[in-house]
DSSP file (Angstrom, degrees, kcal/mol; ACC not computed):
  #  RESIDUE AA STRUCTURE BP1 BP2  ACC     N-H-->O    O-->H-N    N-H-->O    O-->H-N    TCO  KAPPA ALPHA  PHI   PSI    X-CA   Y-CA   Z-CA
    1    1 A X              0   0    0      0, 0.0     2,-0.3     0, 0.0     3,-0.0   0.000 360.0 360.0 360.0 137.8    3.1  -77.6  -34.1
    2    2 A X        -     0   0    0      1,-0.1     2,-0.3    72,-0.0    72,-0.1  -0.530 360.0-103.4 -90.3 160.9    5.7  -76.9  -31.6
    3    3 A X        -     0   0    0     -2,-0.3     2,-0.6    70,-0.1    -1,-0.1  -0.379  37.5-179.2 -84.3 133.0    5.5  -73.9  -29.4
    4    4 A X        -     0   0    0     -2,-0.3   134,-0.1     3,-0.1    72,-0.0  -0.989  33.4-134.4-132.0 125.4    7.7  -70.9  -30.2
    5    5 A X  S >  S+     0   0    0     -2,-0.6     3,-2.1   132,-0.2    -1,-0.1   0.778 103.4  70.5 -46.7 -25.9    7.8  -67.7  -28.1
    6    6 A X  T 3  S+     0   0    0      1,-0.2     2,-1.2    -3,-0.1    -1,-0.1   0.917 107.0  39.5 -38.8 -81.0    7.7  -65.6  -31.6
    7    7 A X  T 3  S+     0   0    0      2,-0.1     2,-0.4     0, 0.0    -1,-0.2  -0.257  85.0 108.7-110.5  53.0    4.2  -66.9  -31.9
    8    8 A X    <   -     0   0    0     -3,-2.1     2,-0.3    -2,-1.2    -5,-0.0  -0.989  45.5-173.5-122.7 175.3    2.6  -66.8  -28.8
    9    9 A X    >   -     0   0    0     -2,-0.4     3,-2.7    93,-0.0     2,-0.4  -0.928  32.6-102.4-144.4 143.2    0.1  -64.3  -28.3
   10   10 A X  T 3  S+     0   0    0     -2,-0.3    93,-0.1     1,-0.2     3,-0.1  -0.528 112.4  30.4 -82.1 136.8   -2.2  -62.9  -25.7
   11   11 A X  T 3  S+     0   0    0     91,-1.8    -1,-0.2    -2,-0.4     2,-0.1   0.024  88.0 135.4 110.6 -29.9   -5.8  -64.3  -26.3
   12   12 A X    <   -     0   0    0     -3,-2.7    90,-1.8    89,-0.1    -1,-0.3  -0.263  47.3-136.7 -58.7 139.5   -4.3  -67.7  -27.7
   13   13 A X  B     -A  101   0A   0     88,-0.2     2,-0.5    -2,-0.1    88,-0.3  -0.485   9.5-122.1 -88.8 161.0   -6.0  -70.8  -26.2
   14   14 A X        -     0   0    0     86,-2.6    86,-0.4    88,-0.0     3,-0.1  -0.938  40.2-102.2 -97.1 110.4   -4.6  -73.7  -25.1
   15   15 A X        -     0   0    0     -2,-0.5     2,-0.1     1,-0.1    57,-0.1   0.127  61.0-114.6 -53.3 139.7   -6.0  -76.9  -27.2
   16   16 A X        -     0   0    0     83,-0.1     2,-0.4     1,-0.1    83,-0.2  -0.532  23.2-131.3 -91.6 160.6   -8.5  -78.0  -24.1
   17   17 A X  E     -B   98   0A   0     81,-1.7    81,-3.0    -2,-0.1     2,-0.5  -0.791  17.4-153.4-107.9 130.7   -8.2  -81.2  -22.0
   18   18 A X  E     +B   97   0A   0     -2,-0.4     2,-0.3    79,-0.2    79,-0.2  -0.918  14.3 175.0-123.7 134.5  -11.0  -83.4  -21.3
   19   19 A X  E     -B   96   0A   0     77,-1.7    77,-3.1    -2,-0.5    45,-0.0  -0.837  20.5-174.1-131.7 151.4  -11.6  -85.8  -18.5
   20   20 A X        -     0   0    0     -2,-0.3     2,-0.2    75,-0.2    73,-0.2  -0.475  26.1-156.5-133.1  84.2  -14.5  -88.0  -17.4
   21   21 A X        -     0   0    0     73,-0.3    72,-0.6     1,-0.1    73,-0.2  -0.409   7.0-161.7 -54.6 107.1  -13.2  -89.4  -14.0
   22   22 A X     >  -     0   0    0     70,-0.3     4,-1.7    -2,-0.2    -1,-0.1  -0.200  40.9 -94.8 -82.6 163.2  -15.0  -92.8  -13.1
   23   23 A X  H  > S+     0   0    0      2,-0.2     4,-1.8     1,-0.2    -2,-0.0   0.803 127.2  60.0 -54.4 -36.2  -14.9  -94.1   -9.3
   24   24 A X  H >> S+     0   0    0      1,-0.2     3,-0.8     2,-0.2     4,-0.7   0.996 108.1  46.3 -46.3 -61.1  -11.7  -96.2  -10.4
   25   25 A X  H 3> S+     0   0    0      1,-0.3     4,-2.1     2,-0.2     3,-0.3   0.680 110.8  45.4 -51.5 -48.1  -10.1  -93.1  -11.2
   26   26 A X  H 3X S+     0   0    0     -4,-1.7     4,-1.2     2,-0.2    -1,-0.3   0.743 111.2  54.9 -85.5 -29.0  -10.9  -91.1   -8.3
   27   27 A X  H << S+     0   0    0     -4,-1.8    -2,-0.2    -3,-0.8    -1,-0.2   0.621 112.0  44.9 -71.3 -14.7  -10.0  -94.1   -5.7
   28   28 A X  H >X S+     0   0    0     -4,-0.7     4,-2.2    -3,-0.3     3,-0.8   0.886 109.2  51.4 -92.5 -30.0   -6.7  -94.3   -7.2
   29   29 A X  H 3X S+     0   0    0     -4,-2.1     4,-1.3     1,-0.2     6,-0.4   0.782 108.3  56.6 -48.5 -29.3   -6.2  -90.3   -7.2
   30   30 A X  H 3X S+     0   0    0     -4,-1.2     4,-1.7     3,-0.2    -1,-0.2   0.645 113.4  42.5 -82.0 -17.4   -7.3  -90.7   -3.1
   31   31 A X  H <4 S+     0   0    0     -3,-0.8    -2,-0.2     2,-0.2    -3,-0.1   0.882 116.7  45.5 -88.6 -59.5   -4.0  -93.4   -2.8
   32   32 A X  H  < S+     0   0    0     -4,-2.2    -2,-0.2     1,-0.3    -3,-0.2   0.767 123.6  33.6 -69.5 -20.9   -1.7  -91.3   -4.8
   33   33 A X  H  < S-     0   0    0     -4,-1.3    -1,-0.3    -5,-0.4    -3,-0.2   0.900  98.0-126.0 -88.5 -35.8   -2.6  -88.0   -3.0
   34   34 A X     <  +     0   0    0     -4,-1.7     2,-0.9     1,-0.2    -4,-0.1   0.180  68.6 134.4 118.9 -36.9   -3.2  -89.3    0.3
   35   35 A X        +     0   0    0     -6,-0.4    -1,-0.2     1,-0.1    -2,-0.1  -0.621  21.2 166.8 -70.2  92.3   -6.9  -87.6    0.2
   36   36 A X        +     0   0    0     -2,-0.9    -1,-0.1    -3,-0.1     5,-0.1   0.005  16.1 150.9-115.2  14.0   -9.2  -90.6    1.6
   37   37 A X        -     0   0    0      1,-0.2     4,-0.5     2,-0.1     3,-0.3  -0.316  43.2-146.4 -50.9 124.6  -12.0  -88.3    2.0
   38   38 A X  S  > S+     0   0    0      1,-0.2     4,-2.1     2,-0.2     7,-0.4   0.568  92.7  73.2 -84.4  15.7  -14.9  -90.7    1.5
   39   39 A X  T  4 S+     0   0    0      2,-0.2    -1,-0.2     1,-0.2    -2,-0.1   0.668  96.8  57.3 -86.5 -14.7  -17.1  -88.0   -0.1
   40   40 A X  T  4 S+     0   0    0     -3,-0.3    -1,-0.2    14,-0.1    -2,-0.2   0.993 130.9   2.6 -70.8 -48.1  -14.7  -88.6   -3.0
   41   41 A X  T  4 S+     0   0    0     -4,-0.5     2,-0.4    -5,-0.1    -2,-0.2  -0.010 115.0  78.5-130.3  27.9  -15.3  -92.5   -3.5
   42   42 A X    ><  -     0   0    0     -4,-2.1     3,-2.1    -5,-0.1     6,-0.2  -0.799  45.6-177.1-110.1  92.5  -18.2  -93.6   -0.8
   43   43 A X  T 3  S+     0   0    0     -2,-0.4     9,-0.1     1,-0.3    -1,-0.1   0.707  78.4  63.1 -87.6   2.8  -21.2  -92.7   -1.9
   44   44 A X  T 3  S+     0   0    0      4,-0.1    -1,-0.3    -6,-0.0    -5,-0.1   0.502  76.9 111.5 -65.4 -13.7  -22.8  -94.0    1.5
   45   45 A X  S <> S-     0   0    0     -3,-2.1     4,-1.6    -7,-0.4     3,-0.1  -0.141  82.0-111.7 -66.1 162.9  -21.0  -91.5    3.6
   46   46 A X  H  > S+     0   0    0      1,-0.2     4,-1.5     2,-0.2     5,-0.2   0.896 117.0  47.9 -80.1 -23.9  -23.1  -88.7    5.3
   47   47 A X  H  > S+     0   0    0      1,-0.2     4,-2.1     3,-0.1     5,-0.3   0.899 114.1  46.1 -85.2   2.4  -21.6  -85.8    3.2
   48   48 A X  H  > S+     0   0    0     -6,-0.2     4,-1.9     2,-0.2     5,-0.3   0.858 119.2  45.1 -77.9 -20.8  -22.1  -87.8   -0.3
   49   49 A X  H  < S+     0   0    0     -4,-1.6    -1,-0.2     1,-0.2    -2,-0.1   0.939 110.6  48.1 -63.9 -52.8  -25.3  -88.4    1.2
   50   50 A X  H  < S+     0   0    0     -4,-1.5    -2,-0.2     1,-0.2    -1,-0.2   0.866 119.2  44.9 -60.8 -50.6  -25.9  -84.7    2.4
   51   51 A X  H  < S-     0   0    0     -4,-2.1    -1,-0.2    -5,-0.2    -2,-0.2   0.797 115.3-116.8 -89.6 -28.0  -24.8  -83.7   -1.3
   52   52 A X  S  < S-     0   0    0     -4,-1.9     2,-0.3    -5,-0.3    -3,-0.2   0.174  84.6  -0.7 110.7 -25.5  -27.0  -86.4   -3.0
   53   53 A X  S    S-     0   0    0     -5,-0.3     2,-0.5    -6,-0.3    -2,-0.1  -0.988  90.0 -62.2-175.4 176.2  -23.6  -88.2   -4.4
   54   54 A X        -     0   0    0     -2,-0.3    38,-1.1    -3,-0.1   -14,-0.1  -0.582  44.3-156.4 -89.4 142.8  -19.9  -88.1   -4.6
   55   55 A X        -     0   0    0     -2,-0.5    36,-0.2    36,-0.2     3,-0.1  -0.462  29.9 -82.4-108.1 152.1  -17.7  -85.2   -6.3
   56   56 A X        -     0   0    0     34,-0.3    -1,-0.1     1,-0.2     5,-0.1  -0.152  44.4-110.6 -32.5 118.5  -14.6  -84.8   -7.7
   57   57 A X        -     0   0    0      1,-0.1    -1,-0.2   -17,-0.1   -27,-0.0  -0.367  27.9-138.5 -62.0 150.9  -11.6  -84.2   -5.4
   58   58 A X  S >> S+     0   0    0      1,-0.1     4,-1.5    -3,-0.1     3,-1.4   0.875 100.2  61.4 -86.2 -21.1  -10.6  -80.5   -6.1
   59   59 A X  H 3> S+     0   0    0      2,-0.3     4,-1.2     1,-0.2    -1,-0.1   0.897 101.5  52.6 -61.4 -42.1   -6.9  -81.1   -6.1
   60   60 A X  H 34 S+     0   0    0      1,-0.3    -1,-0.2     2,-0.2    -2,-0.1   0.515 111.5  51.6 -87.7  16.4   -7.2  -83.9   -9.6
   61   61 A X  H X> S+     0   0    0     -3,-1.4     4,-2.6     3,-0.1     3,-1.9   0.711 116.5  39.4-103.8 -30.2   -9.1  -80.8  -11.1
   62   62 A X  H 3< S+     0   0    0     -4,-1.5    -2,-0.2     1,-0.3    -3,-0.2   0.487 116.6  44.5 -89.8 -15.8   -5.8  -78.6  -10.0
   63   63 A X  T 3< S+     0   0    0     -4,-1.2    -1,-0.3    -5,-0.3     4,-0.3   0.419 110.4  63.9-124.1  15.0   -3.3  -80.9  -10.9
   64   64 A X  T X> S+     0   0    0     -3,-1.9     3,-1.4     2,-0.1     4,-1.4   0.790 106.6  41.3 -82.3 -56.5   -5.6  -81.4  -14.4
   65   65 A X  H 3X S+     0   0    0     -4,-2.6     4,-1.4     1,-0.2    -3,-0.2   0.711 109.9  56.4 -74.9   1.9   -5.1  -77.9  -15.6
   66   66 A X  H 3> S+     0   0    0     -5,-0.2     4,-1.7     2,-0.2    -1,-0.2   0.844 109.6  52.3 -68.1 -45.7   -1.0  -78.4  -14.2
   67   67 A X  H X> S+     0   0    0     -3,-1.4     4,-1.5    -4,-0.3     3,-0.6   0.995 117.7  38.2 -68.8 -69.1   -1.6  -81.6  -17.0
   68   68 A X  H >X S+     0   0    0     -4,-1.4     3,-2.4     1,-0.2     4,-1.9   0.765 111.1  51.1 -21.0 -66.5   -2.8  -78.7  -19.7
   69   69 A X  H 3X S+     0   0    0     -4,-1.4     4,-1.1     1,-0.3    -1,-0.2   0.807 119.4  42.4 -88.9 -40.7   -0.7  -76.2  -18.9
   70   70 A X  H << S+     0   0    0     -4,-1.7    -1,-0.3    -3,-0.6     4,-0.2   0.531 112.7  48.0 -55.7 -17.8    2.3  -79.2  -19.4
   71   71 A X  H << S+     0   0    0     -3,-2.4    -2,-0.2    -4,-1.5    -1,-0.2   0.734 109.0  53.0-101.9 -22.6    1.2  -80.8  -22.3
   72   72 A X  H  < S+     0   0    0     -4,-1.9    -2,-0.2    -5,-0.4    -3,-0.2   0.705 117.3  42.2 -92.6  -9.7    0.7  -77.6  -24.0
   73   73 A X  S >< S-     0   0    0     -4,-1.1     3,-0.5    -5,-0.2    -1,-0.2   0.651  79.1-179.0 -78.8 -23.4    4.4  -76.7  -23.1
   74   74 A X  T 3   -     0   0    0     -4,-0.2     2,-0.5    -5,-0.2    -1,-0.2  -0.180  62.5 -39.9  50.5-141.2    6.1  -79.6  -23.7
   75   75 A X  T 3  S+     0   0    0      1,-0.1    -1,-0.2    -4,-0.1     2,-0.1  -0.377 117.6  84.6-106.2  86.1    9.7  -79.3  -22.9
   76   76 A X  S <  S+     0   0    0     -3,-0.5     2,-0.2    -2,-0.5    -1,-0.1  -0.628 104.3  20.5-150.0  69.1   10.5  -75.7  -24.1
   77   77 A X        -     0   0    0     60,-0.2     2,-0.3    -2,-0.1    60,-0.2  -0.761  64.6-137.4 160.3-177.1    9.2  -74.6  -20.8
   78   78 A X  E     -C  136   0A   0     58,-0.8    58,-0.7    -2,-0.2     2,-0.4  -0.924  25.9-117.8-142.2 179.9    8.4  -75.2  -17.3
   79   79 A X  E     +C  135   0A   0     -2,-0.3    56,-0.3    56,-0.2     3,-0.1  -0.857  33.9 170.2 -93.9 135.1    5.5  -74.2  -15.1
   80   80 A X  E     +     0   0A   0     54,-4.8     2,-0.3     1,-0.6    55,-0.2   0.657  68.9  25.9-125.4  -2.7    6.8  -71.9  -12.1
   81   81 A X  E     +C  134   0A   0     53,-1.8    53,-2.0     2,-0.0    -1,-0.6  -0.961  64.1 169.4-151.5 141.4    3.7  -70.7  -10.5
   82   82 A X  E     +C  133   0A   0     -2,-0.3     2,-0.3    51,-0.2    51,-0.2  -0.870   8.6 174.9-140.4-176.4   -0.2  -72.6  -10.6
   83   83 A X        -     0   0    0     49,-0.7     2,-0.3    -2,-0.2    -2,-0.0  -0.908   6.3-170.0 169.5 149.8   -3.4  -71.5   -8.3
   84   84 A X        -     0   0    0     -2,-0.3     2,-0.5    47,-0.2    47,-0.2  -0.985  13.7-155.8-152.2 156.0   -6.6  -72.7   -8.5
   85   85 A X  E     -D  130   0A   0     45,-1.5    45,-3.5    -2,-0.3     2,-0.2  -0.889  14.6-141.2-144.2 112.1   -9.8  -71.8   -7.0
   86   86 A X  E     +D  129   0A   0     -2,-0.5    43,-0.2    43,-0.2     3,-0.1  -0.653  29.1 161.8 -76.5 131.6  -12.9  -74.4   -6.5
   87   87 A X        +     0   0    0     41,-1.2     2,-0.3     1,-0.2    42,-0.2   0.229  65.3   1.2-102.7  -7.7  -16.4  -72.7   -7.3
   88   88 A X        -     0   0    0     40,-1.9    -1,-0.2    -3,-0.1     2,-0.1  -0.988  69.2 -76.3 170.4-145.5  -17.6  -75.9   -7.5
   89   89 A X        -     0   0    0     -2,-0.3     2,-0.3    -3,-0.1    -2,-0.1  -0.508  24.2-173.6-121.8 158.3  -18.6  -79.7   -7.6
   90   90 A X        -     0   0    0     -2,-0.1   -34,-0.3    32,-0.1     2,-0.3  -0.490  16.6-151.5-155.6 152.9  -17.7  -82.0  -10.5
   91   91 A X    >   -     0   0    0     -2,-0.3     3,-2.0     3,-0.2   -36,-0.2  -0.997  21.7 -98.7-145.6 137.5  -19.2  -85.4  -10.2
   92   92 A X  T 3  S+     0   0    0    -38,-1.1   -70,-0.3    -2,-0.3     3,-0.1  -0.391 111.8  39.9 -67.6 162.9  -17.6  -89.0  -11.8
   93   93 A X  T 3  S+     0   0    0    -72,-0.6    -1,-0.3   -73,-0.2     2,-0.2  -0.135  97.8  88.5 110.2 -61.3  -19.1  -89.8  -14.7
   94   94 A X  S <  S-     0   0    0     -3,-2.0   -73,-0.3   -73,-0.2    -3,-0.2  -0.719  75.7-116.9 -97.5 152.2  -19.3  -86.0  -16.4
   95   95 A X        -     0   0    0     -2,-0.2    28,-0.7   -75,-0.1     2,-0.4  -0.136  23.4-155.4 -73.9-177.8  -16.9  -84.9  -18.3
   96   96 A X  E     -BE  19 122A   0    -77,-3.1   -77,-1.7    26,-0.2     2,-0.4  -0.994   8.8-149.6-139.1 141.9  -15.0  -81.7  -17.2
   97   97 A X  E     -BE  18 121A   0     24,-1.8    24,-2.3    -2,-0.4     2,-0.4  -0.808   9.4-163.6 -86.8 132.4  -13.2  -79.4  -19.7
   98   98 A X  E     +BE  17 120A   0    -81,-3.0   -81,-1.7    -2,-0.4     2,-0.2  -0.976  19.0 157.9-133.5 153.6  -10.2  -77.5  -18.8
   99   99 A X  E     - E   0 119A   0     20,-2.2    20,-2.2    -2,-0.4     2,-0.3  -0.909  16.5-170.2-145.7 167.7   -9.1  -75.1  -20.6
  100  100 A X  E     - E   0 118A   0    -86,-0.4   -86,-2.6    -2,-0.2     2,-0.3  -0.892  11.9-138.2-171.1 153.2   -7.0  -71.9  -20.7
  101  101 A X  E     -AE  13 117A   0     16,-1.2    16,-3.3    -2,-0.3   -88,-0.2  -0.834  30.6-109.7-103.9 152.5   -5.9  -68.8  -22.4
  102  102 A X  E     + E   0 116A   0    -90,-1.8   -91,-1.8    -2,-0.3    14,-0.2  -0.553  38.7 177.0 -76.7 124.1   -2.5  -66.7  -23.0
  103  103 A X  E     -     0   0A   0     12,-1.4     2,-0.3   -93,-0.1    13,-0.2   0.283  61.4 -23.6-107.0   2.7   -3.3  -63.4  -20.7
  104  104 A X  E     - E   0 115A   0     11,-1.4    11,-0.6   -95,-0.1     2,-0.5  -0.850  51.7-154.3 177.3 149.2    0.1  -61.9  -21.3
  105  105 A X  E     + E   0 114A   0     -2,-0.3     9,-0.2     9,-0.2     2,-0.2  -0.917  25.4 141.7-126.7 173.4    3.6  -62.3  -22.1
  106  106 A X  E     - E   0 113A   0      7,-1.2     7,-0.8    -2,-0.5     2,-0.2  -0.538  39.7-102.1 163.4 154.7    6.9  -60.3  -21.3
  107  107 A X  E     + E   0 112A   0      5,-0.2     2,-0.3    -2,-0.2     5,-0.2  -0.590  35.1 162.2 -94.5 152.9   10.6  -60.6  -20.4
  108  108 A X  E >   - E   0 111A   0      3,-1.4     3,-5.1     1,-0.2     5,-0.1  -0.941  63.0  -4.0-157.2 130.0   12.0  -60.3  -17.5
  109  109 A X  T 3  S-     0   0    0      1,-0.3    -1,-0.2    -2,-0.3     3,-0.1   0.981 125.1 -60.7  60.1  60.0   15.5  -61.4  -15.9
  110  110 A X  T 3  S+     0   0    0      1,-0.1    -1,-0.3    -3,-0.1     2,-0.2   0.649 111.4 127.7  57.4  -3.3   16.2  -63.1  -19.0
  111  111 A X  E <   -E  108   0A   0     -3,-5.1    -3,-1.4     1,-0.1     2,-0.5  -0.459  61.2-138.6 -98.6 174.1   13.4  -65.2  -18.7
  112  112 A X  E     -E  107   0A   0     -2,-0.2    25,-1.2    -5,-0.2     2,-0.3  -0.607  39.8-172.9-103.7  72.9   10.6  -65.5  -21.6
  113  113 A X  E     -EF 106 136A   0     -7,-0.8    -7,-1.2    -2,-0.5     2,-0.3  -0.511  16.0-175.8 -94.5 118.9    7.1  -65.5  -19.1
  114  114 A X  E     -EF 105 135A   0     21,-2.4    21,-1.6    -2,-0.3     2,-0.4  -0.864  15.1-147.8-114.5 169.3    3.9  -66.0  -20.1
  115  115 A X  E     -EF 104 134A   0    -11,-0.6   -12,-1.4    -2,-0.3   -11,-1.4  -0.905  18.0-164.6-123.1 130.4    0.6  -65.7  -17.7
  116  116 A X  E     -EF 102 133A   0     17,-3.0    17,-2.4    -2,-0.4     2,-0.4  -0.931  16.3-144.4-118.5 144.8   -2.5  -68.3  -18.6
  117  117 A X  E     -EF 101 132A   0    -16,-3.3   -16,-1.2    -2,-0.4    15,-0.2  -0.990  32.8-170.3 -81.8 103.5   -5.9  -67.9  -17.3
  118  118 A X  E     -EF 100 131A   0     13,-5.0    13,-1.0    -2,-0.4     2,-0.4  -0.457   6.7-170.5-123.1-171.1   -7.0  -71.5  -16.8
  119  119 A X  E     -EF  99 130A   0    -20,-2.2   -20,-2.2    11,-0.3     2,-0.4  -0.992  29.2-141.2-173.9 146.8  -10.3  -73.1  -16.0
  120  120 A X  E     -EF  98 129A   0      9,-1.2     8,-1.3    -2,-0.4     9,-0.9  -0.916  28.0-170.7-118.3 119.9  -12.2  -76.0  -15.0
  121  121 A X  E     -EF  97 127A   0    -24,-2.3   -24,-1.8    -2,-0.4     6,-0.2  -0.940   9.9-149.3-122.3 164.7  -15.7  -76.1  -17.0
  122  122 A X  E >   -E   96   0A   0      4,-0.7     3,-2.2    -2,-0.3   -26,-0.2  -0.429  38.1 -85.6-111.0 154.3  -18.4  -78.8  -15.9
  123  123 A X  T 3  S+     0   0    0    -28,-0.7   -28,-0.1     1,-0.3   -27,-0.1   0.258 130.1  57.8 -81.5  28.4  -21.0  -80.4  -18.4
  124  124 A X  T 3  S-     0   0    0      2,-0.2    -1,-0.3     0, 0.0     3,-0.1   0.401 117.2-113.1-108.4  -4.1  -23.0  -77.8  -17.9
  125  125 A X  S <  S+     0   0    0     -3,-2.2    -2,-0.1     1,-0.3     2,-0.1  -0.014  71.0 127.8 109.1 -30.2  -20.6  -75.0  -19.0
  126  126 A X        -     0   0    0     -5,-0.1     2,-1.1     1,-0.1    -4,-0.7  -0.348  68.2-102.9 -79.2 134.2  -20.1  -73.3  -15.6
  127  127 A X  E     - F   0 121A   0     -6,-0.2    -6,-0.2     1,-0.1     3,-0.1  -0.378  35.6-179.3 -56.4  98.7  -16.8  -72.7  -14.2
  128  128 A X  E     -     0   0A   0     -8,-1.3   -40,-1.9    -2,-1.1   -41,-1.2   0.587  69.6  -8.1 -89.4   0.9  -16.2  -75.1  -11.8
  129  129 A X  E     -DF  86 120A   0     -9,-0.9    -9,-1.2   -43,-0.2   -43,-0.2  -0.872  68.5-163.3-171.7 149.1  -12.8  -74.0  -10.7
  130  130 A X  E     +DF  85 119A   0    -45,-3.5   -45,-1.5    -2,-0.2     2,-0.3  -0.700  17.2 143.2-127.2-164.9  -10.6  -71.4  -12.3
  131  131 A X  E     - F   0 118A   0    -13,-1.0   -13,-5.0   -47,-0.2     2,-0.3  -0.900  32.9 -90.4 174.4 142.3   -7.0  -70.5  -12.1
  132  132 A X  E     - F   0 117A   0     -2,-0.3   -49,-0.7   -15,-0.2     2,-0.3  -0.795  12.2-168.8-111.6 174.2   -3.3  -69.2  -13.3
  133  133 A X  E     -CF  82 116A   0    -17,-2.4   -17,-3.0    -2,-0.3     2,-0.3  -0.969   7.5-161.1-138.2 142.3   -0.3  -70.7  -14.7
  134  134 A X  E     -CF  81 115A   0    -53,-2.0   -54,-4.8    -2,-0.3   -53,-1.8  -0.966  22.7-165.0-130.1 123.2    3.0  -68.6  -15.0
  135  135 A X  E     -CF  79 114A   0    -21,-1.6   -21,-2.4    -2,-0.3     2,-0.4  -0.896  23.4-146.3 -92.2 135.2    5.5  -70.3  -17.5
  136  136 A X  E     -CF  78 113A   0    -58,-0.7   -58,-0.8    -2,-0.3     2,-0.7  -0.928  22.5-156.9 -36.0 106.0    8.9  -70.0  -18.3
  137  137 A X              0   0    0    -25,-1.2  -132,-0.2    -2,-0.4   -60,-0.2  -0.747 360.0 360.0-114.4 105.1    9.6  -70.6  -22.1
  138  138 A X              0   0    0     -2,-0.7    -1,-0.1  -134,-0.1   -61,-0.1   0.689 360.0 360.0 -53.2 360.0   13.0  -71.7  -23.6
């Protein structure tokens, strides 16, 4: 169903995204960001060592709920503000959920704005990073 400002509502979810990020995954996410931290793909370095293995960069959990918050716009919108906050480790291998809900709409300047609450869950449940999105919606 395509997205219409009529019908969104605060409290609506966003159909959730699921990842399970492999070692491939995460060594090509370290070229295309630039991030070559080896606690991301070495699991011989001393902090994967210190940690017991290697985690998820936090930036490809922040620029997965940017992929939510975009696929669930499509083009009748754009994203103008995201934020994220790490509370914790992700690991390759488990999945991670992300998800978010509609906390508010209203117009303003002409524009049509909605607020998401987004979130990063682990396969344990626990919020492993959370977040907002402000949209624009044609």
């Amino acid at each position: 169903m395509e997205l219409a400002w009529e019908n969104i509502k605060a409290g609506d979810e966003l159909p959730e995204l699921r990842k399970t990020p492999d070692l491939t995954q995460l060594v090509k996410y370290a070229a295309g960001s630039g991030d070559f931290n080896p606690l991301h793909y070495d699991p011989d370095s001393a902090p994967a060592k210190k940690i017991g293995r290697i985690i998820v960069h936090g930036r490809f959990k922040y620029a997965s709920m940017g992929q939510l918050v975009a696929q669930w716009l499509g083009h009748r919108g754009r994203i103008k503000k995201l934020s994220c906050q790490y509370r914790g480790m992700d690991f390759p291998g488990e999945e991670m959920v992300c998800r978010g809900v509609v906390a508010s709409t209203r117009q303003e300047d002409n524009q049509k704005l909605v607020e998401i609450d987004l979130w990063v869950q682990n396969s344990h449940g626990q919020k492993t990073s959370v977040g907002k999105a402000l949209v624009s919606v044609a």
